[in-house]
Every structure is written in C-alpha cells, then in structure tokens.
C-alpha positions as CSV (number, residue, x, y, z in Angstrom):
1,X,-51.0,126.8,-6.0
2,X,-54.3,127.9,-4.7
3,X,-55.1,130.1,-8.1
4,X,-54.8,127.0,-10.3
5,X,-56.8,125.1,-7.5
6,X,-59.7,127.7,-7.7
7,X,-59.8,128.0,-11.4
8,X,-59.7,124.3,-11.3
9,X,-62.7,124.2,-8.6
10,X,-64.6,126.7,-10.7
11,X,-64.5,124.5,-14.2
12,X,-65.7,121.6,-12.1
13,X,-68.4,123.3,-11.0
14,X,-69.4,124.9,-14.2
15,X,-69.3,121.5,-15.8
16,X,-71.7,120.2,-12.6
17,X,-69.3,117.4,-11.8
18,X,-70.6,115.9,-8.7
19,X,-70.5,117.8,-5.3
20,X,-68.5,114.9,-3.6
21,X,-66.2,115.1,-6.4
22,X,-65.3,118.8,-6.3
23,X,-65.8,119.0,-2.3
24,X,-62.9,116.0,-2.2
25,X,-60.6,118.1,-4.7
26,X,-60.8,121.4,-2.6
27,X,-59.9,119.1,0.4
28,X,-56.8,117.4,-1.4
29,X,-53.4,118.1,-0.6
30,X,-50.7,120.7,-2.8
31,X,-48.1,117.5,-3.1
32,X,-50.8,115.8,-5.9
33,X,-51.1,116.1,-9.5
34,X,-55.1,114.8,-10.5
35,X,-55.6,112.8,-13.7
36,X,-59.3,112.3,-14.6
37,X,-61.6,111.8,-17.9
38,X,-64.0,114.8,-18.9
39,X,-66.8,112.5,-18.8
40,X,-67.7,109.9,-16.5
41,X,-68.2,106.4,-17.2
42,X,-72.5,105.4,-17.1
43,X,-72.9,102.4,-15.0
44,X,-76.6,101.3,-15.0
45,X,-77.7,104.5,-15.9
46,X,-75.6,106.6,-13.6
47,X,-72.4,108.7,-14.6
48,X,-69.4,106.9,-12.0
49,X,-65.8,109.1,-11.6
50,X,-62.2,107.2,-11.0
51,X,-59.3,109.0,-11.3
52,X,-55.9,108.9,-10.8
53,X,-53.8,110.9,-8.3
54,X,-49.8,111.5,-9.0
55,X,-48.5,112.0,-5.6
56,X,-45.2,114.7,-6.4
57,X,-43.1,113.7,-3.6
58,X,-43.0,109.9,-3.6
59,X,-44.2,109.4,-7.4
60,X,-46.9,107.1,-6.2
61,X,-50.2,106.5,-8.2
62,X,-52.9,105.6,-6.9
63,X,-56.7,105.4,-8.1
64,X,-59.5,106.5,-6.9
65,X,-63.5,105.9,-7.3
66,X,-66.2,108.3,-7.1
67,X,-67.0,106.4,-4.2
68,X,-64.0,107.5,-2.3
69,X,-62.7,103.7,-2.4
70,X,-59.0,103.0,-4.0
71,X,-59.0,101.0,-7.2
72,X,-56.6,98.8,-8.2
73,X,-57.1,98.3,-11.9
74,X,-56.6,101.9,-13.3
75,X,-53.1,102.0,-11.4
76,X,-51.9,98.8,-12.8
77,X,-52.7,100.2,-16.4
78,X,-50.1,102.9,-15.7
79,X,-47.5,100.8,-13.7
80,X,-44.2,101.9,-12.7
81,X,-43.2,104.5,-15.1
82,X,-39.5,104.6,-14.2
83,X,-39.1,101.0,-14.6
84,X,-41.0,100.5,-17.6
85,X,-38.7,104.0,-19.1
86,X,-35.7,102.3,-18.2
87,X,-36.8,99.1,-19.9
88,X,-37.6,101.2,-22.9
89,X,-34.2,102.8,-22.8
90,X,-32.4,99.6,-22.6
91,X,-34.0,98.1,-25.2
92,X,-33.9,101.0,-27.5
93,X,-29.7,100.9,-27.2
94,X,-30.0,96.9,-27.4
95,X,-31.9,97.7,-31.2
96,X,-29.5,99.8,-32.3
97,X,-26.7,97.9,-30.8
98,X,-28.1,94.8,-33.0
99,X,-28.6,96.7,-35.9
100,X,-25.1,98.2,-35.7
101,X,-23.7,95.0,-35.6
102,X,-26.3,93.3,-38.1
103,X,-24.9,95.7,-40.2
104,X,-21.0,94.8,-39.4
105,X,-21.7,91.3,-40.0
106,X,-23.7,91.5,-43.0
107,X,-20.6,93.6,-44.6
108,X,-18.7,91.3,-44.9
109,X,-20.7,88.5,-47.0
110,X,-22.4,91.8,-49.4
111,X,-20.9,94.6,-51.2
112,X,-23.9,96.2,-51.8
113,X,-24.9,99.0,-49.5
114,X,-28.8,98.3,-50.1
115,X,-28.3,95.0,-50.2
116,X,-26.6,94.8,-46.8
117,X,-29.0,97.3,-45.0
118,X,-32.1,95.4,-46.2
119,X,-30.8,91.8,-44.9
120,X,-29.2,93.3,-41.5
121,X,-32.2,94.7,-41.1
122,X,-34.6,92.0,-41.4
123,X,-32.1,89.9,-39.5
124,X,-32.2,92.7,-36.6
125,X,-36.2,92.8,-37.0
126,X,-36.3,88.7,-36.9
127,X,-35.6,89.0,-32.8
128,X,-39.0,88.2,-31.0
129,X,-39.5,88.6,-27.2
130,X,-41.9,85.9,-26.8
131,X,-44.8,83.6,-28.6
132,X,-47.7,85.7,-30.2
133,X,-50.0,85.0,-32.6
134,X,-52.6,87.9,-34.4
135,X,-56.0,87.0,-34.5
136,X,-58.6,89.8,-35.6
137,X,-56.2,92.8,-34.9
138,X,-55.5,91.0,-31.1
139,X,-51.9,90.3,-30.4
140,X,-52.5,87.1,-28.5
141,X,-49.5,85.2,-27.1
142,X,-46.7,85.1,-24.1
143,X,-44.0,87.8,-23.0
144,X,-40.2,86.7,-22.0
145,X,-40.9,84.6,-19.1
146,X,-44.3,83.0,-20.3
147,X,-47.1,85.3,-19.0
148,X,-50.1,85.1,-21.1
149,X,-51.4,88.1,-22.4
150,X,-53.2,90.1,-25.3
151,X,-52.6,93.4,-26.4
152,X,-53.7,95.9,-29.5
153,X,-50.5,97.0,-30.0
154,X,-49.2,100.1,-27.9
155,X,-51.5,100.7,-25.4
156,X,-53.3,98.7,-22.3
157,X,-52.3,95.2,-22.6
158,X,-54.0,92.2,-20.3
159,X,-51.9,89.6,-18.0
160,X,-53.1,86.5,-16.4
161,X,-50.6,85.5,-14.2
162,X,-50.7,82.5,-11.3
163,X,-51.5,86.0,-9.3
164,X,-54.6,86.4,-11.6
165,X,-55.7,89.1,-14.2
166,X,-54.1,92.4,-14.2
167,X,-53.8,95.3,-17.0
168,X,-50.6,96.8,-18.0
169,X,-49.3,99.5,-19.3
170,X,-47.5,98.6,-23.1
171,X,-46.2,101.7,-24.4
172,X,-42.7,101.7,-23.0
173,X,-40.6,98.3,-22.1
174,X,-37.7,96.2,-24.1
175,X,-39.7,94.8,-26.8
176,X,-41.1,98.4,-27.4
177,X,-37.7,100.4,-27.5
178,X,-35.9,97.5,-29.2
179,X,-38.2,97.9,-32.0
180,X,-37.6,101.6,-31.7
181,X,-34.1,101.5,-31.8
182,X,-33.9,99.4,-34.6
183,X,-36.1,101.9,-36.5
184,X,-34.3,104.4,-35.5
185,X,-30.8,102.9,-36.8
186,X,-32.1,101.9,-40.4
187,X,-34.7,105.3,-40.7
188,X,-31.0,107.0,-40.6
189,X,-28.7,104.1,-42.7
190,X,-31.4,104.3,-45.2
C-alpha cells in the first residue's frame, strides 16, 4: 500500500541508496514484492545493486541490475519454488515411506527394538540420488540424471549442463526431503 511504499522510500533514502535505485522503486507497480541485499556488491571500486522482484499475481521472479538490465543468474539461484516444494514434499513421504517399511522388514530377521531401528535406518539412509564425492567441504559429483554439479550442502548449488553453467537453488528437492523424512521417522521411533 502506498504507506509501506513511503516508509520504504524514506529508509532508502536515509541509507543514500542510489537515486536511480529509489526513483525506479517509487515508479514500480503494487502487484511486486522487492527482495534486495542491504549493501551493494563493490565491483572495481563502485557499489553495483541487483535485486529480485516477486511479481504477486503470476509468481514470476525476475532479477534485476542497478543498471536497469534483467539478470539471469540471481533468478536461477531461486528457481521454481512450487516445483522444487513439491519435489521436497515427495521425497519427504518417499523417506518416511522407506523408513516405515525398512522398519517392517528389518522386524522380522531382529527382535531387538534398537537393534532393528539402527539397521532400518542405515539401510533407509544407504539410498543415494546420484554419484558425489567430498573434497575440502565441496560436494562434487552428479544428480539423478547425470548433471554435474557441486554444492556446499543446502544452499546455492552449480550445474553445467549441455545448456552450460547455471546456479540452482538446493534447499528443497527429493534428495533433500527424502533425507528429511527419513529423519523425521527415526528422530520419533527413537
């Protein structure tokens, strides 16, 4: 509404952010929701600006430079959020489905409780969604379908593809709610 957009002019301004910068906020449409750092990036010696913008109405994301250009890097590190959360979804009821029926199986070679959790549940962590190898702290390797990547874990993960390079976003997807589920299951059976 135009009360959060002046309060939000007024802290640009009082943090001097740069006059194209605030002039092309007070210019933007109601139907976007701004995503930006609190300190530009210094690119031989000058502070540069990208952003994203969240568009409310058709959920697209797009990036854009000081500069006024579009980027494409920034909007490939977010990706499709309802795709990657139904990925995440997915595999978080395929880890607990596994784990469930590590469980089942594991029950009936073991009588032990702690026995049979332990086993079914290195069994259910022993699934691995492609080839990957850690070198200094780097997950280096392939996804499921062979795109080589490397990744620190849950965060911004790097693709080179027959496309070329790209950045993705690796907080949500399969591998990462698969994992998830499985903790969740055995965090409670425990």
């Amino acid at each position: 509404d135009e009360t959060n957009r002046e309060r939000f002019i007024a802290q640009l301004e009082e943090k001097q952010y740069p006059p194209s910068m605030i002039e092309y906020f007070k210019e933007m449409g109601y139907n976007k929701i701004v995503l930006f750092p609190s300190k530009g990036a210094t690119i031989n010696g000058k502070s540069r600006w990208a952003w994203l913008e969240f568009n409310k109405d058709t959920y697209e994301v797009i990036s854009i430079l000081d500069t006024g250009e579009h980027g494409s890097l920034a909007e490939n590190a977010i990706g499709n959020p309802a795709e990657q959360a139904g990925q995440y979804m997915v595999g978080v009821l395929v880890g607990i489905d596994v784990s469930l029926w590590s469980v089942a199986a594991f029950s009936l070679e073991m009588d032990d409780y702690k026995k049979i959790i332990e086993a079914a549940e290195k069994f259910a962590r022993g699934f691995n969604f492609g080839v990957s190898e850690k070198i200094g702290g780097v997950n280096f390797g392939t996804d499921v379908g062979g795109t080589p990547a490397a990744n620190v874990g849950r965060g911004p993960k790097a693709e080179i593809s027959p496309d070329g390079f790209k950045v993705t976003n690796n907080i949500l997807g399969f591998g990462n709610g698969y994992n998830d589920g499985v903790s969740f299951y055995f965090d409670i059976a425990k």
